[in-house]
C-alpha positions as a printed Julia matrix, in Angstrom:
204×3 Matrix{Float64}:
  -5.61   12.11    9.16
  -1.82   12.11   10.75
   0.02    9.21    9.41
  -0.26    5.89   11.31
   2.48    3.16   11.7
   1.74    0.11   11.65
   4.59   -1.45   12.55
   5.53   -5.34   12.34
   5.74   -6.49   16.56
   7.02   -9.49   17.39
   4.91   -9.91   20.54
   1.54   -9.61   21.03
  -0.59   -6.56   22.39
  -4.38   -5.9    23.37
  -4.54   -2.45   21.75
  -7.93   -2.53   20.88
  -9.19   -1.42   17.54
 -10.44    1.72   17.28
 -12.22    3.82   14.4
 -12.59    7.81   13.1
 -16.25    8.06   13.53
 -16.05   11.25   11.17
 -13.87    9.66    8.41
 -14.39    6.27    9.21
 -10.52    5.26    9.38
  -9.24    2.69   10.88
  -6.25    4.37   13.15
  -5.33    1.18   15.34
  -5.03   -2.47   14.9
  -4.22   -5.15   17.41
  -0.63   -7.14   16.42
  -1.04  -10.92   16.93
   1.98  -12.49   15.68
   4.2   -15.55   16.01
   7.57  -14.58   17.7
   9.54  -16.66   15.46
   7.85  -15.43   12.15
  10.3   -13.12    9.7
   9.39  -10.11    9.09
   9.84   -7.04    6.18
  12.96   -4.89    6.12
  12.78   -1.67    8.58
  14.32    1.66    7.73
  17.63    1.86    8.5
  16.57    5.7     8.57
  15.73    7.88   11.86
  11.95    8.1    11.31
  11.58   11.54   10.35
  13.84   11.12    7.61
  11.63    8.21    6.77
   8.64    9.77    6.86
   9.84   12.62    4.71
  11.39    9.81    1.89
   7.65    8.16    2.05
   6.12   11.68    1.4
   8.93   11.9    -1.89
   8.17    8.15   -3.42
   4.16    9.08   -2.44
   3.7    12.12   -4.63
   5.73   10.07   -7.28
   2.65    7.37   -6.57
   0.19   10.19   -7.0
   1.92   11.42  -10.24
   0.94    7.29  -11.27
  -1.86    7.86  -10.39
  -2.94   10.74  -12.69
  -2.37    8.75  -15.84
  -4.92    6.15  -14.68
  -6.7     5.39  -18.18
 -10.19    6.38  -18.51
 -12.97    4.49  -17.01
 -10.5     2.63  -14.34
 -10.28    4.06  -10.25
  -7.17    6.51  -10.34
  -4.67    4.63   -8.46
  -0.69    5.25   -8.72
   2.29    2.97   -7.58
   5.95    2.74   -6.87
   8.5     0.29   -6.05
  11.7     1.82   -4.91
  15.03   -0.4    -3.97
  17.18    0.06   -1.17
  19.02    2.66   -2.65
  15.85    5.32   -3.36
  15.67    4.1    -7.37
  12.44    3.9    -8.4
  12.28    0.07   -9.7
   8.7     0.07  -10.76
   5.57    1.75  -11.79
   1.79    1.05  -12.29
  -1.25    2.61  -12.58
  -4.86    0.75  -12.49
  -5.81   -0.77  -16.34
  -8.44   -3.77  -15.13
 -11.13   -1.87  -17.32
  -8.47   -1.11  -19.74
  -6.8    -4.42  -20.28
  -9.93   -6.07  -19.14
  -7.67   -8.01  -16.93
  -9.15   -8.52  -13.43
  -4.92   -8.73  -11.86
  -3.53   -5.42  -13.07
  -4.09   -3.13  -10.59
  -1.53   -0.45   -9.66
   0.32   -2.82   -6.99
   0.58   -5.43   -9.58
   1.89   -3.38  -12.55
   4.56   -1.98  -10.21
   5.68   -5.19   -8.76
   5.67   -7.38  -11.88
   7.89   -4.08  -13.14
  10.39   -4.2   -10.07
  10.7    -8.04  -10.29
  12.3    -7.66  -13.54
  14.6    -4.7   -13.0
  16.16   -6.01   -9.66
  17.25   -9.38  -11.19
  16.47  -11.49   -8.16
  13.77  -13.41   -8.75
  10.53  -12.65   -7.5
  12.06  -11.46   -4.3
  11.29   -8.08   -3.38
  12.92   -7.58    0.23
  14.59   -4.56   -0.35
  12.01   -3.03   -1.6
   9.18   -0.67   -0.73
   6.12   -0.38   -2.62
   4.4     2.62   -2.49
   0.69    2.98   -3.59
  -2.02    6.26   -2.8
  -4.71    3.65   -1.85
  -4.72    0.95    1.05
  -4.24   -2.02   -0.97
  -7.03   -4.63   -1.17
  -7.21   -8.32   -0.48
  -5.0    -9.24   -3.68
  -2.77   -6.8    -3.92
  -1.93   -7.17    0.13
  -1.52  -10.96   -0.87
   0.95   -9.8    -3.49
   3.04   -7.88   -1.39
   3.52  -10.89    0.92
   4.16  -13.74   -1.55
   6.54  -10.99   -3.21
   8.59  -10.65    0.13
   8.01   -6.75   -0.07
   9.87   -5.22    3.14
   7.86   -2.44    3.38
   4.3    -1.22    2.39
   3.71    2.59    2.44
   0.18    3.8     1.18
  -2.13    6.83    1.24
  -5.68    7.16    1.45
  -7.65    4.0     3.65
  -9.97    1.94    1.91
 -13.23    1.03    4.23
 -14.81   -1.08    2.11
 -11.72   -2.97    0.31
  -8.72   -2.34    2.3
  -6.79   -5.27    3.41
  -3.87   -3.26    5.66
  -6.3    -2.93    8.14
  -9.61   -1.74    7.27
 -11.79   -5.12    6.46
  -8.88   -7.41    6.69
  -5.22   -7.32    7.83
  -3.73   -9.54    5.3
   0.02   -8.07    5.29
   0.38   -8.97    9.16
  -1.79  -12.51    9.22
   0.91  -14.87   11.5
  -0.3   -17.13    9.3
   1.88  -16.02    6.72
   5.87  -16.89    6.6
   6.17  -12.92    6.15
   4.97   -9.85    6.63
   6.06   -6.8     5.15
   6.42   -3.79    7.16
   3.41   -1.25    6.73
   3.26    2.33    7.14
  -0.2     4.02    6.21
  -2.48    7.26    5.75
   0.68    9.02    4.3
  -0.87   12.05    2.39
  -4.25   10.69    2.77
  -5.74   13.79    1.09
  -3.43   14.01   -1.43
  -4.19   11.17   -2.49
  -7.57   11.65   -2.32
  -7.99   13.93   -4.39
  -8.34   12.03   -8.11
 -10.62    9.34   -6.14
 -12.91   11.59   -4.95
 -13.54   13.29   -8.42
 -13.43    9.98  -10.14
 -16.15    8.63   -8.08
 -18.19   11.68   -8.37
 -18.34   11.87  -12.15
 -19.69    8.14  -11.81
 -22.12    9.45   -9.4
 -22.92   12.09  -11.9
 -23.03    9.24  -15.15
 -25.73    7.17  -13.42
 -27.74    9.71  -12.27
């Protein structure tokens, strides 16, 4: 799948939502938000300069995502500032910290909080993560001010960008991060789909 934008609107549209029958990706979702609610930090950058950057910080995601520990889902995450520095990185370890919180997002965030030295304010900030993140994680990135949210590969079952829920752009929030997603989908497929088919293979 193309990348999709899911841009922050400040007015309200009937798009309706629409589905890939074949992959079962979610490729549009209506904006309903409050015209007076704050939202994440655009790029400053012409959008195919963008689009290449999010393809650069993604494959540094995927590279994250490689050195999942064994036994946890392979995901990978950055946090990059303003200026392109990579601030954070994570990596799922809930099976091997046996902590239910550290997924990738998590890792990388609690990692750029302390390297930018403002608090727990991430506004000029982009995290970057190879799967759509999920109810939690989503929550995160809006409590952590996060101005934009750039992931790969959808999540149908757990995704909250979109897929089951669209937690980054609720109005009910005081603010939602921008959100970019399906960048290198396949990519960043590629360690979930083995993953999941050695457990296949385990309980068989």
């Amino acid at each position: 799948m193309s990348p999709t934008w899911i841009m922050t609107a400040m007015t309200t549209t009937t798009t309706p939502m629409t589905t890939n029958s074949e992959k079962g990706h979610l490729t549009e979702r209506p904006t309903d938000l409050a015209a007076d609610q704050p939202a994440g930090r655009p790029s400053a950058l012409p959008r195919r300069e963008q689009d290449i950057l999010d393809e650069v910080w993604m494959r540094l995601a995927i590279a994250e995502a490689a050195h999942t520990a064994p036994g946890d889902v392979p995901v990978g995450a950055v946090v990059v500032d303003a200026e392109g520095r990579v601030v954070g990185r994570g990596s799922n370890r809930r099976e091997a910290d046996g902590d239910p919180l550290a997924h990738a997002e998590v890792i990388a965030l609690r990692e750029a909080t302390r390297a930018v030295g403002d608090g727990w304010r991430l506004e000029q900030c982009t995290l970057v993560v190879t799967l759509e993140p999920c109810v939690m994680c989503a929550g995160a990135c809006v409590m952590g001010r996060v101005g934009r949210v750039v992931f790969g590969a959808w999540s149908p079952k757990t995704g909250a960008c979109g897929s089951i829920a669209d937690v980054i752009r609720d109005p009910a929030h005081a603010f939602t991060p921008q959100v970019r997603g399906g960048v290198l989908a396949d990519e960043c497929s590629v360690y979930l789909r083995e993953f999941f088919e050695r457990q296949r293979q385990l309980d068989e």
